[in-house]
LOVEX-665857 format. One record per residue (C-alpha): residue number from 1; z, y, x. Coordinates in pm, 1 decimal, always signed. Example, Ala and Ser with C-alpha at 12.3 -4.5 7.8 and 13.67 -1.06 7.14 Angstrom:
# residues 2
resi	up	north	east
1	+780.0	-450.0	+1230.0
2	+714.0	-106.0	+1367.0
# end
This chain:
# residues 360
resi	up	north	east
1	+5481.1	+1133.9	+2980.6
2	+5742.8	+1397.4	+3072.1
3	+5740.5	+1421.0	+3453.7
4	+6017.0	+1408.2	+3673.1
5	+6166.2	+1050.3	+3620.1
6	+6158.7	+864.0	+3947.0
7	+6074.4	+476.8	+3974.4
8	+6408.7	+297.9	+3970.5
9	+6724.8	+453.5	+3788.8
10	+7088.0	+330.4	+3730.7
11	+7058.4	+401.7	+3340.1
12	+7429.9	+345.1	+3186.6
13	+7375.6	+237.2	+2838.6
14	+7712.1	+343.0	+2678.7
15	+7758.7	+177.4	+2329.5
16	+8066.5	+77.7	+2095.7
17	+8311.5	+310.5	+2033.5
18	+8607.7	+409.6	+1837.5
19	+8457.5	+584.9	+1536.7
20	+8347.0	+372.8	+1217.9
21	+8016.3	+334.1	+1345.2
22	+8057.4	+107.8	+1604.7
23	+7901.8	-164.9	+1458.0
24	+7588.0	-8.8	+1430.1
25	+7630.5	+155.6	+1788.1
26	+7657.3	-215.5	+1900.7
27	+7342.6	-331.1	+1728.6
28	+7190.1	-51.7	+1893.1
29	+7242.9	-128.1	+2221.4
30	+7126.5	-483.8	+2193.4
31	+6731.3	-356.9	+2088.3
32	+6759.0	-80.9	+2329.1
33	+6838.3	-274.5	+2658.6
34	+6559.5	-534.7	+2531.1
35	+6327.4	-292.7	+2540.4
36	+6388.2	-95.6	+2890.7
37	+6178.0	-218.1	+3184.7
38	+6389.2	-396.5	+3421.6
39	+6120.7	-259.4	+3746.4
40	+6232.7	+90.6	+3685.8
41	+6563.5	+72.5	+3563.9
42	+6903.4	-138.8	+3670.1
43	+7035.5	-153.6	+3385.0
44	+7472.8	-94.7	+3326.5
45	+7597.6	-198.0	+2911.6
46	+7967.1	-11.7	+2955.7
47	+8085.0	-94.6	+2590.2
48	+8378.6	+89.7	+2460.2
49	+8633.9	-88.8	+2260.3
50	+8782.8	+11.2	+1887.9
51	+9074.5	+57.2	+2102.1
52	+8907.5	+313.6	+2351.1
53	+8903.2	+81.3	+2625.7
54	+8588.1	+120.7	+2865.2
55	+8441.6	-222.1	+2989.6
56	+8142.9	-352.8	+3169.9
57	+7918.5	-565.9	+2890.1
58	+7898.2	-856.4	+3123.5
59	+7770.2	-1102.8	+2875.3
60	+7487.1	-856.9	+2845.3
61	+7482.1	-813.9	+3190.9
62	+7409.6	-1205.0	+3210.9
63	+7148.8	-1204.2	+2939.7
64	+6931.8	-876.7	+3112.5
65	+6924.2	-1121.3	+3425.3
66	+6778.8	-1421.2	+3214.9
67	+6553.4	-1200.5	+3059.0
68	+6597.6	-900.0	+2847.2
69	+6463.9	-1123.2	+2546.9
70	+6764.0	-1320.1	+2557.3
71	+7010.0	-1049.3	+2479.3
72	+7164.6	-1108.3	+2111.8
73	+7108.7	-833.5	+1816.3
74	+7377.1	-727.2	+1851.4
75	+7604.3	-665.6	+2164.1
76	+7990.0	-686.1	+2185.1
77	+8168.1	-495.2	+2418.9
78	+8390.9	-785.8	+2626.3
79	+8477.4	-766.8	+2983.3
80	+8662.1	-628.8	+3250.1
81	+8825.7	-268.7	+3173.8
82	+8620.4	-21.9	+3415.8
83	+8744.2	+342.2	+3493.8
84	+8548.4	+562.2	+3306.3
85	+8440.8	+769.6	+3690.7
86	+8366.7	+439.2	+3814.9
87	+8065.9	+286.6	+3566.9
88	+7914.8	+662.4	+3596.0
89	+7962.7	+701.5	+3965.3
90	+7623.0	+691.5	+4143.9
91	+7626.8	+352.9	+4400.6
92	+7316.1	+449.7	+4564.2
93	+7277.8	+849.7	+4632.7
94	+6867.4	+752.3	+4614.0
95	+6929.9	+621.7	+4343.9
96	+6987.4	+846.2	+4031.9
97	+7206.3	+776.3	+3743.8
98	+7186.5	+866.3	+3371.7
99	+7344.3	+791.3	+3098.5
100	+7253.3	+675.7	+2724.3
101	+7498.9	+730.5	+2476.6
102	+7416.2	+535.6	+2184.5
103	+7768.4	+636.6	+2037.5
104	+7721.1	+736.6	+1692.2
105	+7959.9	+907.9	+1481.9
106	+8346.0	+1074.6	+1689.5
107	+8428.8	+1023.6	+2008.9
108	+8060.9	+981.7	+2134.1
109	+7833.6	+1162.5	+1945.8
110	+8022.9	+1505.4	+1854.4
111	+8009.5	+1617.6	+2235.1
112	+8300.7	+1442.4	+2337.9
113	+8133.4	+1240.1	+2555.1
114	+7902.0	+1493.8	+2660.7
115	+8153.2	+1707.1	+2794.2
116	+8332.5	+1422.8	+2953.2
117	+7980.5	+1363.3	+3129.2
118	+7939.3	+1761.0	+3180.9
119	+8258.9	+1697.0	+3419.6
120	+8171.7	+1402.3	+3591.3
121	+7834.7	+1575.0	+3680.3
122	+7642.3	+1276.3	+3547.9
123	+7290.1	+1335.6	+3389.2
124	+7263.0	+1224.8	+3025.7
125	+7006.0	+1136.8	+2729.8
126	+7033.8	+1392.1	+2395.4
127	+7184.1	+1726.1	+2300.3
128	+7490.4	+1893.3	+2529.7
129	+7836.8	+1967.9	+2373.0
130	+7802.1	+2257.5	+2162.2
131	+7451.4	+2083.0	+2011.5
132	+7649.1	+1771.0	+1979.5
133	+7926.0	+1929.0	+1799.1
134	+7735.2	+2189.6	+1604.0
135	+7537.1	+1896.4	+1443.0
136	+7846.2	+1649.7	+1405.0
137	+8016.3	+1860.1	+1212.6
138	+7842.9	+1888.2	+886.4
139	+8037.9	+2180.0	+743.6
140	+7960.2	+2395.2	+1065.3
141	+7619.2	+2304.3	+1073.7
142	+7557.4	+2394.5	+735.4
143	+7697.4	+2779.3	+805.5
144	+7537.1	+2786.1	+1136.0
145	+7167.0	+2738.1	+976.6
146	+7282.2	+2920.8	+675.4
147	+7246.8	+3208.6	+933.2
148	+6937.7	+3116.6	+1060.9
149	+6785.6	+3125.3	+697.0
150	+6683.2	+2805.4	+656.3
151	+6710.4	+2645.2	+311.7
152	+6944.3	+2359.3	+200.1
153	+7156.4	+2239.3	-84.0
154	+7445.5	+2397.3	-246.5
155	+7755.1	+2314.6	-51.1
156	+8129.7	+2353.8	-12.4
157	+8376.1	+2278.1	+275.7
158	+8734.8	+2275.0	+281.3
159	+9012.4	+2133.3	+509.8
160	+9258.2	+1911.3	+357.8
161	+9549.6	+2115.3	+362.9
162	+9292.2	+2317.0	+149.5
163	+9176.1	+2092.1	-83.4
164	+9397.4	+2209.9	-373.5
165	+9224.8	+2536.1	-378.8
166	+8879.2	+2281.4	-455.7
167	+8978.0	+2121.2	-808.1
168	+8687.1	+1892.5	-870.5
169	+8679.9	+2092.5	-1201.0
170	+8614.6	+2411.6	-1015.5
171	+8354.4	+2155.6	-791.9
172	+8187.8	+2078.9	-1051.7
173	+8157.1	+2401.9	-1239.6
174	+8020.1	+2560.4	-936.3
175	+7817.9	+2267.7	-816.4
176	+7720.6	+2055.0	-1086.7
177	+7750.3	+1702.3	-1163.0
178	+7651.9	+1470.5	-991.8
179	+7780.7	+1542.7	-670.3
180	+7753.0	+1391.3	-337.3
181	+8127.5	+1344.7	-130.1
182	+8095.8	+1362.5	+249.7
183	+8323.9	+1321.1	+602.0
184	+8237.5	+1648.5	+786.4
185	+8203.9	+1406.8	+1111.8
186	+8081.5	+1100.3	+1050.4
187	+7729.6	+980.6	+1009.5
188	+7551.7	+618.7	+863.3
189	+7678.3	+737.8	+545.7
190	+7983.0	+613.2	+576.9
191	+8231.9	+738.3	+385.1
192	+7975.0	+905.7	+136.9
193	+7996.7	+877.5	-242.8
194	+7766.9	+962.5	-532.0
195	+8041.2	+1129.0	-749.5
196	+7931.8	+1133.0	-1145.5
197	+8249.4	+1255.8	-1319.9
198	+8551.0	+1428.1	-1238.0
199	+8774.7	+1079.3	-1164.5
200	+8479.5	+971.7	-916.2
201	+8467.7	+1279.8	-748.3
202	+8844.3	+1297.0	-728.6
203	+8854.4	+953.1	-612.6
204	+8546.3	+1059.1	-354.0
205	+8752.6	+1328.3	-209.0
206	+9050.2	+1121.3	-142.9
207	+8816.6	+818.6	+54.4
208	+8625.5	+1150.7	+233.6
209	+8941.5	+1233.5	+368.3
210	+9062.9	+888.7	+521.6
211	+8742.5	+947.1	+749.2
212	+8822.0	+1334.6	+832.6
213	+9026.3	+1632.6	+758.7
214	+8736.1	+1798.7	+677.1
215	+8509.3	+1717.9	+344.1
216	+8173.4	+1859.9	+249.4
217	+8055.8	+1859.4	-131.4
218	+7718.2	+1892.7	-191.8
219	+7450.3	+1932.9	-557.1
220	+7266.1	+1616.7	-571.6
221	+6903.9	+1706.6	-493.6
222	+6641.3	+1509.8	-699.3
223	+6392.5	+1478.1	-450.6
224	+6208.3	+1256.9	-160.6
225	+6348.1	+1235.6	+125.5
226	+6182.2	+1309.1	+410.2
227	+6217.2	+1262.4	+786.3
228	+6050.3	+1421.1	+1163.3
229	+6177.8	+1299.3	+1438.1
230	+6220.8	+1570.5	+1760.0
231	+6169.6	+1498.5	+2127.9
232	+6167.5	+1764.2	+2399.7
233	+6382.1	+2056.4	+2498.8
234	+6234.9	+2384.7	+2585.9
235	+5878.8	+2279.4	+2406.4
236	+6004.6	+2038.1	+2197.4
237	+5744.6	+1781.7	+1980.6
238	+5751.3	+1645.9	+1653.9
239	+5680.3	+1298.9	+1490.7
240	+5476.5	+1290.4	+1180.2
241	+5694.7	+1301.2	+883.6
242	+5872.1	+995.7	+716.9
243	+5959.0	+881.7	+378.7
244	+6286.5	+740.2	+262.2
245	+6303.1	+522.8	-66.4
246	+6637.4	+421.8	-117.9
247	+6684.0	+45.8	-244.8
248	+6987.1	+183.7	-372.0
249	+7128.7	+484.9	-605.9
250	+7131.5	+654.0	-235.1
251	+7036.2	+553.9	+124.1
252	+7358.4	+403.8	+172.9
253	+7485.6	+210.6	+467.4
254	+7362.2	-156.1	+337.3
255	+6998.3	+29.9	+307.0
256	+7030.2	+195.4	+638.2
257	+7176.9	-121.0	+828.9
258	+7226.7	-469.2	+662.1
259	+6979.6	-515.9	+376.0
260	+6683.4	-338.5	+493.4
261	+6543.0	-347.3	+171.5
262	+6521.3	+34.0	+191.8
263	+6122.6	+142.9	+205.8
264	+5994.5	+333.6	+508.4
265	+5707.4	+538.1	+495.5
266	+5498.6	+654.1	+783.4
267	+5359.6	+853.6	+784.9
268	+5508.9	+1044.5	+451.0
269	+5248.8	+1090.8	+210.5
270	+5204.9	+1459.0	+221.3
271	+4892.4	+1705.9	+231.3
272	+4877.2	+1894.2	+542.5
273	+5031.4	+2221.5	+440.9
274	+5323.3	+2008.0	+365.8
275	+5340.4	+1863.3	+714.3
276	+5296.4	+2204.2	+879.7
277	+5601.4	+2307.5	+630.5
278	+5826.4	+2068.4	+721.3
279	+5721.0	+2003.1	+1077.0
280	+5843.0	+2388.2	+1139.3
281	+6161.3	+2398.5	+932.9
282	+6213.1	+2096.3	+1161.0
283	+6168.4	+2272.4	+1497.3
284	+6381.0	+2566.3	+1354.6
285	+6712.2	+2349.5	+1237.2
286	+6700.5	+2176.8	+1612.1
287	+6686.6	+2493.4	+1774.5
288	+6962.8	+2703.0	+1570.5
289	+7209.2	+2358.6	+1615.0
290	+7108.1	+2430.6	+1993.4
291	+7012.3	+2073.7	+1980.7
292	+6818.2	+1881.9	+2334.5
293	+6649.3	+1603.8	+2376.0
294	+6606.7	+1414.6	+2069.6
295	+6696.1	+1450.0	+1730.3
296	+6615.5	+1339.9	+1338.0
297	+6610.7	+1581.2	+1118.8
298	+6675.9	+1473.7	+723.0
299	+6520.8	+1645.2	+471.3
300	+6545.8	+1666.4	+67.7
301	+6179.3	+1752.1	-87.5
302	+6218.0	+1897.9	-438.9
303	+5881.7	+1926.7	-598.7
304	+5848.8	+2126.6	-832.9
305	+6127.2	+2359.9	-703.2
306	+6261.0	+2470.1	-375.3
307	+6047.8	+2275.4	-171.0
308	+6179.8	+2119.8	+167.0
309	+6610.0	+2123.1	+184.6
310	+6779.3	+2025.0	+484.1
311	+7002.0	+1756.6	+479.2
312	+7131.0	+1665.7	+823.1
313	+7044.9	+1661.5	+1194.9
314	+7105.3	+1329.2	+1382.5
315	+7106.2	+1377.4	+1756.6
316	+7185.7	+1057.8	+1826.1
317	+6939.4	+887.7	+1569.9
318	+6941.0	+520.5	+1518.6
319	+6733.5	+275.9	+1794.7
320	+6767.1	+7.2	+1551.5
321	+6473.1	-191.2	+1418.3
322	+6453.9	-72.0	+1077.0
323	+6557.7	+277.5	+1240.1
324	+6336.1	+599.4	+1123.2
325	+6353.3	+752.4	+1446.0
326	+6156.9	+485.1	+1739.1
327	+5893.8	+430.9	+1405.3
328	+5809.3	+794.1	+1377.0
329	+5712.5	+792.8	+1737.4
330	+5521.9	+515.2	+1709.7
331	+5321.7	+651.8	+1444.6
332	+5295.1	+970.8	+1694.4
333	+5179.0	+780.0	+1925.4
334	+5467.8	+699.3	+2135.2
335	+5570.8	+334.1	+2202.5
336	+5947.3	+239.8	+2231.8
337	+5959.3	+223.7	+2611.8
338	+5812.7	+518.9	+2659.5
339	+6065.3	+664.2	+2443.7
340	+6312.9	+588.9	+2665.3
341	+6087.1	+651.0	+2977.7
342	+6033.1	+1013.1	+2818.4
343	+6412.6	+1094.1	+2708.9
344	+6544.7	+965.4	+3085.7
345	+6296.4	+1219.9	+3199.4
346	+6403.2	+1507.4	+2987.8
347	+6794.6	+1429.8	+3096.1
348	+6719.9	+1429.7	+3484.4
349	+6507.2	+1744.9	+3379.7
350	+6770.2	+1933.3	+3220.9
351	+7036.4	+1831.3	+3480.3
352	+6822.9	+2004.1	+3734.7
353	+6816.5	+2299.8	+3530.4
354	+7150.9	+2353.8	+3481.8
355	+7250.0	+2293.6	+3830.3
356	+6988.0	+2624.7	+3943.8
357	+7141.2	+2808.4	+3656.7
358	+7493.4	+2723.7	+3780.7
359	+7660.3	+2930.0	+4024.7
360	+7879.1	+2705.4	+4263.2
# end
């Protein structure tokens, strides 16, 4: 286990939010405070409203003291409105505070909420801002790798002032058919379509853009799709890799989060130059997004042909229980406590850091 994490912390569990993930943020929350020991951590559910209102969880709150079995699935964000300062500020100066964003998607996971906890001087769980937004924002994540040499899919981004300039004609001649239609800053797919003609991929630009102003179009890879999950910041480690087989024409939302009926391999069926191969691209993506912490990192494997393709970096992966990311680890070895155990470590760790490296 990471050292540094003292015996009793204040850990704020943050959840909800105002992006089109809350849902999923909620459900979240409800496995990851069952699973936290209650000896070394008091435990604070601050749910955020669609609205943007911060409020303390106190049905959760209730449920944690009758036993953290008793908390629902899924948690709803209800009670009192709470200053934002006030559910971070530390009530106990022996007692240390951190926070756990489980805020997918804007306004939580794009480094919004990291710099918001930058300022309040409040030691959190995952990547800082410019990690956060580097890997939010799918369009500048794809040029910032793109740099770094690391191999992907064919892509274009444009802004929607832009988008006449981006025919799906001129798409499709440059791209190919089929072609996939995504929100630069969103993430649980939503918003993502599986264009096959020029209508659907006109019509997929249009529901792209009621999500974001900026779109990414991407070449449909034919390929498995493969998964390592990342934990650590200067040495980081890396999960065995995991196999995605869509129940549907993609992993959509329903596969990721209401059906299940999506199959999960671990670990991925894969000799062990293949491993090594994408266990390194891996390592490479989270350190070019600048990413801390923890992190997923999505990969296309075309076989024959260009091998291992990056998809995405998560770095606020799901903590649901069909979620990739806690079942990697424990294939690696690593239960779902000590997950937490190990990223509350790593936060208090790199809060420490920073503070030597900051001049005051």
């Amino acid at each position: 286990m990471t050292e540094g994490a003292p015996r009793r912390v204040r850990l704020v569990v943050l959840f909800g939010g105002r992006s089109a993930e809350h849902d999923v943020s909620c459900v979240t929350a409800g496995h990851v405070m069952r699973a936290v020991d209650p000896l070394r951590y008091d435990v604070l559910p601050v749910g955020i409203t669609r609205e943007g209102q911060w409020v303390v969880a106190e049905d959760a709150l209730s449920a944690i003291a009758a036993g953290a079995q008793s908390l629902p699935a899924s948690i709803a964000p209800l009670g009192p409105d709470v200053e934002p300062a006030a559910a971070l500020v530390r009530v106990d100066p022996d007692v240390p505070v951190v926070a756990l964003p489980l805020l997918h998607g804007p306004m939580g996971e794009d480094g919004t909420m990291q710099g918001l906890l930058e300022l309040l001087d409040v030691p959190y769980v995952g990547s800082g801002v410019l990690g956060s937004a580097l890997a939010m924002d799918k369009a500048a994540a794809k040029d910032m790798v793109a740099q770094h040499g690391l191999p992907q899919a064919r892509w274009r981004a444009f802004r929607e002032y832009d988008r006449a300039a981006h025919a799906p004609a001129q798409l499709a001649a440059e791209l190919g058919l089929p072609l996939f239609v995504k929100p630069a800053n969103l993430g649980s797919s939503v918003g993502i379509t599986k264009a096959h003609d020029l209508a659907e991929l006109d019509a997929a630009i249009d529901l792209a853009l009621e999500y974001d102003e900026w779109v990414v179009v991407e070449e449909a890879i034919t390929g498995r799709e493969i998964e390592v999950a990342v934990l650590g910041d200067e040495d980081p480690r890396l999960s065995v890799p995991g196999e995605i087989v869509p129940s549907h024409e993609f992993y959509d939302y329903d596969d990721k989060y209401l059906d299940g009926a999506a199959g999960l391999i671990v670990p991925a069926a894969l000799d062990a130059d293949e491993v090594r191969a994408v266990q390194e691209l891996t390592r490479r993506a989270f350190v070019a997004l600048r990413c801390e912490g923890m992190a997923r990192v999505d990969f296309f494997y075309e076989n024959p042909g260009r091998g291992f393709l990056l998809n995405e970096v998560n770095t606020i992966p799901g903590f649901t229980p069909i979620s990739m990311y806690p079942r990697l680890w424990e294939a690696s070895g690593i239960g779902y406590s000590q997950l937490v155990d190990e990223l509350v470590a790593l936060a208090l760790a790199r809060h420490s850091r920073r503070r030597r490296n900051t001049k005051r």
